[in-house]
C-alpha positions in Angstrom: -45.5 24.4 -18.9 -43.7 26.4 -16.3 -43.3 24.8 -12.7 -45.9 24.6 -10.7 -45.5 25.6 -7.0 -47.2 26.5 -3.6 -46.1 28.8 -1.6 -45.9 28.5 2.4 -45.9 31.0 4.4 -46.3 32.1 8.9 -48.0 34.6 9.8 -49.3 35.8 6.9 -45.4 36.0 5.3 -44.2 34.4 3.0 -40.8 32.0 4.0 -41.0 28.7 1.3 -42.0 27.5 -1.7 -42.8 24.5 -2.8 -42.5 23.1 -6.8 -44.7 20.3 -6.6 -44.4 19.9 -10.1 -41.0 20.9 -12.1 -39.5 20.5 -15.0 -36.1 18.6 -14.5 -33.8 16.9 -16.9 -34.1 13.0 -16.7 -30.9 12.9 -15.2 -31.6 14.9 -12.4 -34.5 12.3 -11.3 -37.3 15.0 -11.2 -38.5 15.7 -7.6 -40.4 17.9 -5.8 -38.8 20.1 -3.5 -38.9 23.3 -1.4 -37.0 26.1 -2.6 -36.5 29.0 -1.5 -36.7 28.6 2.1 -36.5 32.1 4.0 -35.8 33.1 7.6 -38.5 35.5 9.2 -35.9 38.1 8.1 -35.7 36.9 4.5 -32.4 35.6 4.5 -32.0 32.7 2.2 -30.9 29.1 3.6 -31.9 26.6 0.3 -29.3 26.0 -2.7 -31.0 24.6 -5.5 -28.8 23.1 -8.9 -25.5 23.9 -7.4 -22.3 23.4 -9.6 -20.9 21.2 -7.3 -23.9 19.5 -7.4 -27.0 19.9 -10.4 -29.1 17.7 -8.5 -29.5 18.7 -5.3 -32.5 20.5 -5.0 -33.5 23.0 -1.8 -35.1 20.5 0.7 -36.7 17.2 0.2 -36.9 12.9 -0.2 -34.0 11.4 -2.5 -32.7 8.0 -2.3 -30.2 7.0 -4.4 -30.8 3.5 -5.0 -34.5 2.2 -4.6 -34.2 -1.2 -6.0 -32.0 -0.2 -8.3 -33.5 2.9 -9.6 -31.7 6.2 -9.1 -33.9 8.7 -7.3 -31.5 11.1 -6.1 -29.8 12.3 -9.5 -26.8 12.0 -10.8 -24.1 9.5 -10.9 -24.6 6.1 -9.4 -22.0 4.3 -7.4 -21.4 0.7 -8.5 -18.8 -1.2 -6.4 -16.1 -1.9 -8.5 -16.4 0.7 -10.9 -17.0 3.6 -8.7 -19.8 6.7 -10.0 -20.5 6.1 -13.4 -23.4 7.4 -15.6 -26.5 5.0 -15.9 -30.0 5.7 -17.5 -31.2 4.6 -14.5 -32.9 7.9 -12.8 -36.3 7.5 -11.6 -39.0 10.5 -11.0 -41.3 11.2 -7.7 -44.8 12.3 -9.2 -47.5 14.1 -8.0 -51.3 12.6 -8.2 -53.3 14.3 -6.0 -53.9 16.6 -2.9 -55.1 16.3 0.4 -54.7 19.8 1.4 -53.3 22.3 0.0 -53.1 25.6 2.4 -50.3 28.5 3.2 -49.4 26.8 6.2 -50.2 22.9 5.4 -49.8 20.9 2.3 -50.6 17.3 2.2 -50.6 15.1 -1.2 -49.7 11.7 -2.6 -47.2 10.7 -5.2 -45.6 7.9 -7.3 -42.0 7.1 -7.3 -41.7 6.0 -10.7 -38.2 3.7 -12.1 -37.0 4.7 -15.3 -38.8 1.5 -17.0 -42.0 3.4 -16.4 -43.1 0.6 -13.5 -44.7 2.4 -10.2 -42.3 1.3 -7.1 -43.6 3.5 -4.5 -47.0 5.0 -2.9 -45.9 7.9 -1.4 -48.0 10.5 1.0 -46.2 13.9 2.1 -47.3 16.1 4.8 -45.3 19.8 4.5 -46.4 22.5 7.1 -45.0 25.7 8.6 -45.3 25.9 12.2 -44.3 29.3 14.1 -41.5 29.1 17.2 -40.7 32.5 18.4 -40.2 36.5 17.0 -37.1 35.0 15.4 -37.8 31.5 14.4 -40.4 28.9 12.4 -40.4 25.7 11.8 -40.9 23.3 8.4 -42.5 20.0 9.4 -41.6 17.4 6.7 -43.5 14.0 6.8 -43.0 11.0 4.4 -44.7 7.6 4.0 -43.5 5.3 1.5 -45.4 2.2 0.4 -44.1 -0.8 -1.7 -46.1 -1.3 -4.2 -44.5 -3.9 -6.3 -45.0 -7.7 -5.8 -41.7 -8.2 -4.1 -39.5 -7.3 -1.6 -38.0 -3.5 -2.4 -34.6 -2.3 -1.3 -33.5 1.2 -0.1 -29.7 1.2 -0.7 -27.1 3.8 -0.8 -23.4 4.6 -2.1 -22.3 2.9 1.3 -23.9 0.5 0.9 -23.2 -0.5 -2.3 -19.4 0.1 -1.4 -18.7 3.8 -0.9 -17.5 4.5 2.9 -19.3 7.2 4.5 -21.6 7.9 1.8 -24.5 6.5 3.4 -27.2 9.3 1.8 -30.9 8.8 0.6 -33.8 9.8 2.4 -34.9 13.5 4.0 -32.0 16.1 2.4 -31.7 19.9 2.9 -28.8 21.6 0.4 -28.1 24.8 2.3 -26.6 28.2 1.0 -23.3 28.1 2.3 -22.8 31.5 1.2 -18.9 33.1 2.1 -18.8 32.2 5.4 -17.9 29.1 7.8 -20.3 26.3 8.7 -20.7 25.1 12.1 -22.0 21.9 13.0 -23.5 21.3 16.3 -25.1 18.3 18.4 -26.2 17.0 21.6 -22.7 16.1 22.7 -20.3 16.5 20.3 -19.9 19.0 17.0 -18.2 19.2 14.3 -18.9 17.2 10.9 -16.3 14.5 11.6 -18.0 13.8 14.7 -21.3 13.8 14.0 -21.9 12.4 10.3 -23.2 8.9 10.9 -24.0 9.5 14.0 -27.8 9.1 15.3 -28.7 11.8 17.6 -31.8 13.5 18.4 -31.2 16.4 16.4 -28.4 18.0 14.1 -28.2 21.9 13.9 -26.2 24.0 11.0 -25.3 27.7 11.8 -23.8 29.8 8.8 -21.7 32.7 10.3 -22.1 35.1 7.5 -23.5 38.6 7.0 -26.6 37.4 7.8 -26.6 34.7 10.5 -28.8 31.8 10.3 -29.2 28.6 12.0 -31.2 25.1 11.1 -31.9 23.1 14.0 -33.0 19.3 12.3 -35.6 17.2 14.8 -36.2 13.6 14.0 -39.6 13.0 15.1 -42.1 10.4 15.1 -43.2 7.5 17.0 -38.9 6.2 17.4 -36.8 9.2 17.2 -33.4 9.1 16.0 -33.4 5.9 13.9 -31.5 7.1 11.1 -28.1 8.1 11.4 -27.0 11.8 10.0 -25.4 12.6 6.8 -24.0 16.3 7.0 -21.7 18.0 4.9 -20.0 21.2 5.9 -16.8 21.7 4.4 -17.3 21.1 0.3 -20.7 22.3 0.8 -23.3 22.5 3.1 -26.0 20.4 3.4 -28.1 17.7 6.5 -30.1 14.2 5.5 -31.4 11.6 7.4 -29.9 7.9 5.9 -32.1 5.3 5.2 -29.7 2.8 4.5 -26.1 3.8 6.2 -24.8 0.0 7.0 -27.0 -2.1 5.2 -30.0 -1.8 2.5 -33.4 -1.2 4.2 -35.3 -3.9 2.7 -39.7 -3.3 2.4 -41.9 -6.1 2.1 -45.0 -5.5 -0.6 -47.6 -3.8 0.8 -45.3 -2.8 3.9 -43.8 0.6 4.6 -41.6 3.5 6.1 -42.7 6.5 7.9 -40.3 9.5 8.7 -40.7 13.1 10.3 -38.0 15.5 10.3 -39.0 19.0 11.7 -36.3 21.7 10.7 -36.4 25.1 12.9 -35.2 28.1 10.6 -33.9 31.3 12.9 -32.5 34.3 12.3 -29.2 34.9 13.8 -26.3 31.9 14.9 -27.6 30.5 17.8 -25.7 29.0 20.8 -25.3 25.6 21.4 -27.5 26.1 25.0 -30.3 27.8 22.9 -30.4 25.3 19.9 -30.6 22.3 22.8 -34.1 24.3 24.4 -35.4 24.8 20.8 -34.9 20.7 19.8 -36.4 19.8 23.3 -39.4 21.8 22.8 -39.8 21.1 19.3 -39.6 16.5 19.9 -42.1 17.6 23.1 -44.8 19.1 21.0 -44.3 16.6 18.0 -44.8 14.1 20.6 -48.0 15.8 21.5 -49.6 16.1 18.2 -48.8 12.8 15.9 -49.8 14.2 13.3 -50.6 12.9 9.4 -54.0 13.3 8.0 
């Protein structure tokens, strides 16, 4: 069976595409993602299987270690031994949809450990939103529910021992493409200042050919309560970490709810212009809550 995908599209064009169901060696723990993502021009801003990294996949949820099932792909860091191969990978699964539109797709999943025992409820919310004659936006929403009968921990490589490497959670792998990554915040930019850092919103801006820019919003009822992991140099690529310091432990039955809202322009926008864009953008997710 071929994957199965939806396609997203503003304005009647076409700029995503969802694989809601794929086909995904084990040890890639087999996800659904978005890939390709497109700027109103077409250009190309999504990496999916890179070299430098087979599982990273376009745009979408991966956590590394969810109670101690691997749901990002790969190696797993275990302190003491460093990354090491385990037969450990989990898999997110799709169960049903809510809605499934060109411009809004809403459906519930299982996050499944590689013992075959359900760990996590989830229900996603994915829709395309226009900004301007140069810009849209993807609106990613996630809720996670424990669904075991004990508590369930959201780790990560730093947590587990790795410095830094505080990944799992919302993930974009971007095309880096020939030219230089710049990355841009509030205050500050540059990767060394900014990864680890919890900020209203992260921007990328590839300075090639064809300019882009990806302006990352945390949303939701407390913004900016993860801290950033961003890669610019090896490769490019912008999460949201779960778990930078310490696990993020869920009691059964309990939950997490996140919102990231990435705007995807044409063009390498200035630092001025990316600061309007992110205001706007938290003021109207403000406005309309969203998740049904």
């Amino acid at each position: 069976m071929p994957d199965q995908a939806a396609h997203i599209a503003v304005g009647g064009r076409r700029v995503a595409s969802y694989v809601w169901q794929p086909r995904l060696p084990a040890a890639l723990s087999p996800r659904p993602f978005v890939h390709p993502v497109r700027t109103l021009a077409g250009t190309e801003v999504t990496e999916i299987m890179p070299v430098d990294h087979p599982h990273h996949l376009g745009v979408g949820i991966a956590v590394a270690d969810v109670g101690g099932a691997n749901f990002w792909g790969g190696r797993t860091f275990v302190r003491s031994r460093g990354s090491v191969v385990l037969p450990n990978h989990g898999v997110q699964q799709h169960r049903e949809w809510a809605t499934r539109t060109s411009t809004a797709l809403v459906h519930e999943l299982r996050w499944t450990g590689p013992d075959g025992v359900d760990l996590l409820h989830e229900r996603r919310r994915i829709t395309a939103l226009p900004v301007d004659d140069r810009a849209w936006a993807l609106d990613f929403t996630f809720e996670l529910t424990n669904i075991t009968p004990v508590p369930l921990a959201f780790a990560s490589p730093a947590t587990n021992g790795r410095p830094g490497a505080g990944y799992g959670g919302f993930f974009w792998r971007a095309r880096r493409g020939g030219g230089r990554i710049h990355v841009l915040g509030p205050e500050r930019s540059g990767e060394r200042h900014l990864h680890g850092r919890r900020t209203p919103w992260m921007a990328l801006t590839g300075n090639h050919s064809a300019p882009w820019t990806l302006i990352f919003v945390t949303a939701g009822p407390q913004p900016g309560t993860d801290p950033w992991f961003v890669r610019s140099r090896d490769y490019a690529g912008v999460g949201s970490s779960l778990a930078w310091t310490r696990p993020l432990v869920v009691a059964p039955g309990a939950g997490i709810r996140r919102r990231i809202i990435t705007v995807v322009a044409d063009g390498r926008l200035r630092s001025r212009q990316i600061a309007d864009i992110a205001g706007a953008v938290a003021a109207g997710s403000a406005e309309s809550g969203q998740m049904s």
